[in-house]
N, C-alpha and C positions, 0 to 999 in steps of 0.2 A: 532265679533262672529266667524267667520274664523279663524282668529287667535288662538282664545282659544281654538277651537274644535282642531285645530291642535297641540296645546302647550301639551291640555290633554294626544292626540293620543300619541305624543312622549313620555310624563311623562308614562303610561300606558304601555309603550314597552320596559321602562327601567326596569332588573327584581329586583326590590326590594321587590318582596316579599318574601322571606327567614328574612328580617328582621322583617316584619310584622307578621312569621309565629314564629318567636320566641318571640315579644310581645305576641302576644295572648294567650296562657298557663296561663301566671300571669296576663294578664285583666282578663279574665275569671274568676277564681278563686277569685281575688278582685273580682268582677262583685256579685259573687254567697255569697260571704259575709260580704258585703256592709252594714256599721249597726253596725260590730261585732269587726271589726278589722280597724284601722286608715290606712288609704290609706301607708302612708309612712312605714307601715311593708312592703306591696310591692317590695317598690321599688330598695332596692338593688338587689331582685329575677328577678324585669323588664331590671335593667343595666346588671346582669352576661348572663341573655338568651339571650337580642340581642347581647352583644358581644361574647357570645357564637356562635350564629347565624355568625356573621362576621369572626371567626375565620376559624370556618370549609369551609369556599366560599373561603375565600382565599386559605386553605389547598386543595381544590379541584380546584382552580385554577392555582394552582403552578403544578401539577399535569397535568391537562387536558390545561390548557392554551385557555380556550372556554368558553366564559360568560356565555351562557346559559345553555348549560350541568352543570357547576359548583354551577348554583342557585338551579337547578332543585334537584342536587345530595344534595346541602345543604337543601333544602324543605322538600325533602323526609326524613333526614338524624334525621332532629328535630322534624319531623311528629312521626317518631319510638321513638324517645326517649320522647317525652313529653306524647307519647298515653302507653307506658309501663305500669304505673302506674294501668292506670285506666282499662289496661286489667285486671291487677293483682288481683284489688280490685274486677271486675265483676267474676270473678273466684272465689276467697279464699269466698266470698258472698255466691256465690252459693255451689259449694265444698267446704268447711273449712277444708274438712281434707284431699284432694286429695294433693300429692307430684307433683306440678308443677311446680314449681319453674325452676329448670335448662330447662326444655322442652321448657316454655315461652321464657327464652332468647334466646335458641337455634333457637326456631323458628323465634325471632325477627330479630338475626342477619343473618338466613337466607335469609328473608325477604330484608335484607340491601344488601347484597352479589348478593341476585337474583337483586337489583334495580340497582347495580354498574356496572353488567356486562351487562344488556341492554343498558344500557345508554353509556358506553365506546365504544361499539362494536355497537353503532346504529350509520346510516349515516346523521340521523336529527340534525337538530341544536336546537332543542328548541324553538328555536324562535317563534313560531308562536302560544306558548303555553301560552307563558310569559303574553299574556292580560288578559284571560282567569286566570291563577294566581293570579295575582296581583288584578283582579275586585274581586274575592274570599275571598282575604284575608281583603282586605277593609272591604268590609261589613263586616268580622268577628269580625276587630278592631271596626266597627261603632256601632254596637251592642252590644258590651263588653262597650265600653266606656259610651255609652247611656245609657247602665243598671245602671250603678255606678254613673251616674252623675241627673238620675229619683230619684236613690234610695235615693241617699245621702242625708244627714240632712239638712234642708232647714235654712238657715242663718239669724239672724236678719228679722224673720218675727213677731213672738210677743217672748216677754219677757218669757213668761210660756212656758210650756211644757204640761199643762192639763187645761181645761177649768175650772173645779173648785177647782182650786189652793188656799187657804186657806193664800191670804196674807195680812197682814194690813202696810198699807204707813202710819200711825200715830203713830211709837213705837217712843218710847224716848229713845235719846243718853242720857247716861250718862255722865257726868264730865269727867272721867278718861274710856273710855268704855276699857272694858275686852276683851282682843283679845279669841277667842273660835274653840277647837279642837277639830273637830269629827274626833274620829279614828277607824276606822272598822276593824278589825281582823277575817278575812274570815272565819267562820266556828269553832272560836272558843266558845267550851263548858265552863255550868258553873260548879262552884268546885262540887258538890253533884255527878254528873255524872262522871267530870274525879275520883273523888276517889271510886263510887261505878262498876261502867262499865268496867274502863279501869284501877283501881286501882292504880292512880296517886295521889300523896296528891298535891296538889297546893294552899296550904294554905300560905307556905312561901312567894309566890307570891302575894297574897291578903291582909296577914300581914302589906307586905312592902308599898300595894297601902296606907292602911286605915293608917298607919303610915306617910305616906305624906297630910292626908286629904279627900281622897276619901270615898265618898258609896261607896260601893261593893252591887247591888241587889240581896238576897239570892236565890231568886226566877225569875230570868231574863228568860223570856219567850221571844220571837221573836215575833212579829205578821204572818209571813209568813215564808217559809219553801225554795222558792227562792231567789238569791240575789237579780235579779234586779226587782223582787218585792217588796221584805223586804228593800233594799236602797229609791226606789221611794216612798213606804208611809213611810216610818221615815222622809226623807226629804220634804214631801208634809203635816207631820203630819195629815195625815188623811186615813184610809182603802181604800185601790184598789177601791174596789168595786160600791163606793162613787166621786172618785177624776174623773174619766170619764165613759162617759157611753158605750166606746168601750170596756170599763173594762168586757165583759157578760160572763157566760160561755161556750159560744158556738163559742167567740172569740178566734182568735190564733195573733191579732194582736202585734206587738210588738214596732213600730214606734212612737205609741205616750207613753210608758212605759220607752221608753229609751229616749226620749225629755222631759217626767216628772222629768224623773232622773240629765239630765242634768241643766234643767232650774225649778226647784223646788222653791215653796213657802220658804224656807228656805234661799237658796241660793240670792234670789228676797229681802225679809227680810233685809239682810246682808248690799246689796248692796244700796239700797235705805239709809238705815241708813248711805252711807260710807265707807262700810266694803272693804275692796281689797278679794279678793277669791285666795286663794293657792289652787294648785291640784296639785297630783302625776301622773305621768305614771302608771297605771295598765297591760297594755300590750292588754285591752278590751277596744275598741273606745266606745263602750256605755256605759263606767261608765267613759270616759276620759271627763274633761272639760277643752279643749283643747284654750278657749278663755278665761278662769280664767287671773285674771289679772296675775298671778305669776303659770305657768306650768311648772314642774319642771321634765325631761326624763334626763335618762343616755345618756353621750353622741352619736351620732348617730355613727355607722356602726362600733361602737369598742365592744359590746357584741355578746353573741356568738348569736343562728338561733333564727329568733322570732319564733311566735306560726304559722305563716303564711307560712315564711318560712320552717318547720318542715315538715309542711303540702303539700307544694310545693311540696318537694324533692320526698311525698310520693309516687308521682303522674309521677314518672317519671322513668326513667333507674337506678337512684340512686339510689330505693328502692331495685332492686338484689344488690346490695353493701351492703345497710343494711341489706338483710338476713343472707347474707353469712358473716355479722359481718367486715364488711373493715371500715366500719360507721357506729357510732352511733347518730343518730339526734337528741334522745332525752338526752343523754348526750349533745352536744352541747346546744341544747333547756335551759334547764337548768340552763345554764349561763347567759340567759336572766332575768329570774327570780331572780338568785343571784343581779344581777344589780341592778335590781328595787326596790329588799327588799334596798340594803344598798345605792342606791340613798337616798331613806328616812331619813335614820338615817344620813347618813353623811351631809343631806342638816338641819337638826334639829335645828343648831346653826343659820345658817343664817337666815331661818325662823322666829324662833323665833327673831330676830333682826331687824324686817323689819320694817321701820315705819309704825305711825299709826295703826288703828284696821284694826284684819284682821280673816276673817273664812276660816280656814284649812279643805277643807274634804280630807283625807287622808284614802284611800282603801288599804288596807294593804292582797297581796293573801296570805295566812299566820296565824294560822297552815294548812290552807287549801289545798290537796295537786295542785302543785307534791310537793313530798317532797325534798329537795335540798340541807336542810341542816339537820346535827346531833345535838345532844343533846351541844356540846362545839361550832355549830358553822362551824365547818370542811362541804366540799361540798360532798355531795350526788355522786356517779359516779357509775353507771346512778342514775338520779333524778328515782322515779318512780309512779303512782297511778295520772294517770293526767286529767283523767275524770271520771265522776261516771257510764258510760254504761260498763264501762269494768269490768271484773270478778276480786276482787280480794282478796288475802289469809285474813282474818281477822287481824290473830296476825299481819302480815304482815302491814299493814292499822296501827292496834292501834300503835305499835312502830315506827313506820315514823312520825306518827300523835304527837306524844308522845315527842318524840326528837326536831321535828323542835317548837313545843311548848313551852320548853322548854330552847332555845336556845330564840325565842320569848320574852319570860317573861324577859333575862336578858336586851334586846336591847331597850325594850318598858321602863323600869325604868330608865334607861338611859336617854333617850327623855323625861321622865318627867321631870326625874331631871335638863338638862338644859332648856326645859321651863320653871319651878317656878325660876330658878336662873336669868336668862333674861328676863324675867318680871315684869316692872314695875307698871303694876296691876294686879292685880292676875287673873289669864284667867280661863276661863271656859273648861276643857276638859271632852270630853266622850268617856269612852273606850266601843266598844260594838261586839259584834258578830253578824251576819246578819242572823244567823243561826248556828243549833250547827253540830255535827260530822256526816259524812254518816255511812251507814252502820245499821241504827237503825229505831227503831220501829218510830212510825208517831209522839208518841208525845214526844220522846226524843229529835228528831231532831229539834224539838223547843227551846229548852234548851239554853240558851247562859249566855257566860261571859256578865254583863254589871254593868258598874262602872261611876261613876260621882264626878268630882270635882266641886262643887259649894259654891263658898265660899259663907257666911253665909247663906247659904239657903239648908244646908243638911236637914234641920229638915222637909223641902218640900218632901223628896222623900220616898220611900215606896217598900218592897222588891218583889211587882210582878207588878212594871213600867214596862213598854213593849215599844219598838223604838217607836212608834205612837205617845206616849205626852213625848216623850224627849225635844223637842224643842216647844212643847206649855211649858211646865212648864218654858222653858230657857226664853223663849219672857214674859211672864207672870213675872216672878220674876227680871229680869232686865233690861226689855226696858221696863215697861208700857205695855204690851198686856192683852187682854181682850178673850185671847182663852181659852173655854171651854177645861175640862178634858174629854177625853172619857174613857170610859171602857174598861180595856186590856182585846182584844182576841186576839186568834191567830187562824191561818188558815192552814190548809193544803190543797196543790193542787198537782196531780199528775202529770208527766211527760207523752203525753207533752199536757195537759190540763190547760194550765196555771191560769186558772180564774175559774176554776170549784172547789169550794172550803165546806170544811167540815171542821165545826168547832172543834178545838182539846182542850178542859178542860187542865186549869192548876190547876196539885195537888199537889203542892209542899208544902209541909206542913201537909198534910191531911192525 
């Protein structure tokens, strides 16, 4: 016991907490949105700050030649640079239109200057601070790390994700079973809307599907108005509101919505039957299924900032760089997203080649913005329109929307065309939008692209199907299942009311 009490003492008087103060920044931040983003966006942000952190100790070492002053000046050094940020934001917050920008910095690096010359010209060593420190920054890592490691998705506890998961273990494989592609296309609308809204003809595009085989739904309504509520019932085949009873309105839960999504009656289906599970990188851990037998991300740390990191940099010194335009993160940003879309396509051929049956869900962000690319393809510089809180120009909106849709349609025919060519039974795919365009009235935004290849069983589907019995009808018509059709509704819920929901009439037709 002596011994440890003594070993700690020492460890505790060594100052490593300069390394610790440059962890914390990026636990925190993972910490606060755990759930939303895959730990490993992180972590190239958690390698550049502690060697950040190491660089400057040594820089202040070489300098001062005194351990403890040198920690002390790097502590404080990462303290101002990681807390810039988030002065920034409590400002622009509250003043949005005050000119403070240069003032902030000015004051920061006074702040730095006033901390270099006490410490130069002071006769302490530090030393006797260093414990005090160091016990500080522990617990800050202990609590950052606790958070994320409480929050995080609980592993191989049950199979589902919702207690009234809608699955049958009694389907029938077929002979030859149909490998089957769900493909979600973020946000895309159906034709009636791009030609009378945003006065798009997209008919060429739908030409070319029904010339392959596909339905096209004239009338494709969404059941929900969010993705990862519109993903979790198309893949639960069954309404929110039904599949748990966390689902209330008065809920804001979101932990078992995004465990529905991952471990889903569909997915559950697949696998019982056989099925191997492909997924994509989306760049969002709660639509990632990162235990899919076949996870398929752009290689690691060769794209450009993720969405985490974007976010990072916002929060620190390097947001005066991005005002004054030396950086642009969301340019960088962007590159990630290029990634991801043409991970997809360029992994197409091997997918489709894989042995055995297998189910695809492939999340595609896409027309969805930001937008990244143009109408041939060419990259966006800056991407722009990256979430729906911010203001932005209309026309601005439909012509980004418009192009990278565009560019879409010719990438996605592509993909069909070497699936039906490298198929040796003819596969089952659904093209769908999870939701249609922002920007529009409540029951617009219902509105989506959705199309179906189903060999011999087109004569089964019907032009106001809704994501809900996409895959009752798919279990129904080619394994043996015995799932009831439900009645397409859709819903709207507002921001951020996620479960508070009003029914929205489809009139399409009427």
């Amino acid at each position: 016991m002596a011994f440890m009490k003594k070993f700690l003492v020492g460890v505790f008087n060594i100052p490593w907490y300069p390394v610790a103060i440059g962890a914390y920044p990026v636990l925190a931040l993972l910490s606060a949105n755990v759930g939303q983003i895959q730990l490993s966006a992180g972590m190239r942000s958690l390698l550049v700050s502690v060697a950040f952190g190491g660089t400057l100790y040594f820089v202040f070492w070489l300098f001062l030649r005194q351990v403890y002053k040198s920690a002390f000046l790097t502590g404080l050094s990462l303290a101002l640079f990681f807390t810039f940020g988030h002065a920034y934001i409590a400002i622009d917050t509250k003043y949005p239109d005050a000119n403070y920008t240069l003032w902030l910095a000015v004051g920061w690096v006074a702040l730095f200057v006033a901390g270099l010359v006490w410490v130069v010209r002071s006769k302490a060593t530090f030393a006797a601070s260093t414990l005090t420190f160091n016990t500080v920054a522990l617990a800050l890592l202990v609590m950052s790390v606790g958070q994320i490691m409480l929050e995080g998705e609980p592993r191989g506890v049950r199979a589902l994700g919702a207690d009234n998961a809608p699955v049958q273990d009694d389907l029938t494989v077929p002979q030859n079973p149909p490998d089957v592609y769900y493909i979600i296309l973020d946000s895309y609308a159906r034709e009636d809307f791009l030609a009378t809204v945003y006065n798009y003809d997209n008919s060429e595009f739908i030409k070319a599907l029904k010339e392959r085989g596909f339905y096209v739904a004239a009338c494709g309504q969404s059941n929900y108005v969010r993705t990862e509520i519109s993903l979790a019932s198309s893949l639960n085949m069954m309404y929110i509101q039904e599949l748990d009873d966390e689902f209330a309105p008065e809920s804001t839960a979101r932990r078992t919505l995004w465990n529905s999504l991952k471990h889903s009656a569909v997915r559950h289906n697949f696998e019982v039957m056989g099925y191997e599970t492909v997924n994509f990188a989306t760049g969002f851990a709660w639509n990632e299924l990162e235990d899919a037998d076949h996870f398929l991300t752009p290689p690691p740390f060769t794209s450009g900032l993720t969405e985490f990191e974007g976010l990072f940099l916002r929060t620190t010194l390097a947001r005066y760089a991005q005002d004054w335009g030396w950086v642009d993160p969301d340019a960088v940003m962007g590159q990630s997203f290029r990634d991801r879309f043409n991970n997809v396509f360029d992994s197409m051929d091997e997918v489709a080649n894989l042995p055995g049956p297998q189910f695809s869900y492939i999340h595609l962000i896409s027309p969805h913005p930001p937008f990244v690319f143009d109408a041939e393809g060419n990259p966006n510089y800056p991407p722009d329109f990256w979430n729906e809180q911010r203001e932005y120009p209309y026309d601005d909106y439909r012509r980004g929307y418009i192009g990278q849709l565009t560019f879409l349609n010719t990438k996605v025919l592509d993909a069909i065309d070497t699936i039906l060519a490298e198929s040796d039974t003819p596969p089952i795919i659904v093209i769908q939008g999870d939701h249609g365009a922002w920007m529009q009235p409540k029951d617009r935004r219902m509105w989506i692209f959705n199309a179906y290849y189903l060999p011999e069983h087109e004569d089964e589907l019907y032009a106001t199907i809704t994501p809900v019995n996409t895959f009752r009808l798919i279990f129904n018509s080619y394994f043996g299942g015995n799932y009831e059709m439900l009645e397409d509704v859709s819903y709207f819920s507002p921001v951020p009311n996620l479960y508070d929901f009003s029914e929205i009439p489809n009139t399409c037709g009427k």
